[in-house]
N, C-alpha and C positions, 0 to 999 in steps of 0.2 A: 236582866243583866245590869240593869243601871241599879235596879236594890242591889243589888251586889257592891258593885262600885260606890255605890254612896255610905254604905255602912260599913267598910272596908278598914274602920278601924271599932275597938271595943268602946264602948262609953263608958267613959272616967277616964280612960286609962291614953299611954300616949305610946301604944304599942299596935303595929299593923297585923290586922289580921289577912293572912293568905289561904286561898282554898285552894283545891285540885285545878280546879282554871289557872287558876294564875299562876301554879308552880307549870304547869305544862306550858305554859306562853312563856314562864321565864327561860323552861329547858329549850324551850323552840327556838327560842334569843341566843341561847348559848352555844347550840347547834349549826348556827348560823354563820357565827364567829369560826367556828372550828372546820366548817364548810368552803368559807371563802379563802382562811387563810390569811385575812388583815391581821389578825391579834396575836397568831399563833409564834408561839416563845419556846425554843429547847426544855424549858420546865416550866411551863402553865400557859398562862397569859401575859401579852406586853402591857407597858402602862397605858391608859387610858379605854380598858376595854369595858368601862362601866359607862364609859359617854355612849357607847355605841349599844348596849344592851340597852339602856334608858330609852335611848329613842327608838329603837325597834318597839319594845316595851310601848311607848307613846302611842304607836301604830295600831299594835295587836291589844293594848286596853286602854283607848281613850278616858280621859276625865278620871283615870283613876289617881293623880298626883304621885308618883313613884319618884323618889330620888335616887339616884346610885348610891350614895353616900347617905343614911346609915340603912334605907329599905330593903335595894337590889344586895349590896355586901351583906347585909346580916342575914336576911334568906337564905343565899348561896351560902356562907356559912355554917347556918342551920342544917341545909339538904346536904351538905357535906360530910358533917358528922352525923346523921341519921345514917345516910348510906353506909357510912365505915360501920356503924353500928349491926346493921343487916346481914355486910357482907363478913364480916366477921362470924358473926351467930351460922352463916352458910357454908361460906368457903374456909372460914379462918379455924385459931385455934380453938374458938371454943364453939365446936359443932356438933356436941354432945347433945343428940335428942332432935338437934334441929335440921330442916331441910330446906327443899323450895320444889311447891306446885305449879310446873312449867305450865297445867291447865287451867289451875285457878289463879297462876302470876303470885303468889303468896307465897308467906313461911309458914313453913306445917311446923309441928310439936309434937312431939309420943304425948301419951295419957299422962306420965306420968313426971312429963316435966312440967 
């Protein structure tokens, strides 16, 4: 875990790298929020719900230096339009070809897309 956290960013570059850990600590952070009901807003979140993901965050991955501001927001960002992305190919318009393996949690494809 600690190689992980320590090389948690690319060399050279000044961009954070996240793996499946970390996005699952982030969703468990977010869950959290939505579970207690501090943050929750008629449409999304109220302000200040990146102080509180950070420090959960703190909790669940020590020494990995996480900011709200631009690490936690540009993540979430990311996993946000991934997902629209997904569920579009699934549920949306364009679901020509494509599906979802409830056994293997994946998007299948015909052959021939």
């Amino acid at each position: 875990m600690n190689a992980l956290c320590h090389d948690a960013r690319d060399p050279g570059r000044n961009k954070r790298k996240w793996n499946y850990f970390h996005d699952s600590k982030l969703v468990e952070a977010l869950l959290d929020i939505v579970n207690i009901e501090a943050y929750k807003a008629d449409n999304g979140l109220k302000p200040g719900y990146l102080t509180f993901v950070k420090e959960k965050l703190q909790v669940l991955l020590p020494n990995l230096g996480l900011n709200a501001k631009p690490h936690i927001e540009l993540r979430m960002k990311t996993m946000k339009k991934d997902f629209h992305i997904v569920y579009d190919m699934v549920q949306g318009r364009n679901t020509s070809g494509f599906g979802y393996d409830t056994d293997k949690t994946c998007v299948i494809a015909k052959t021939d897309v």
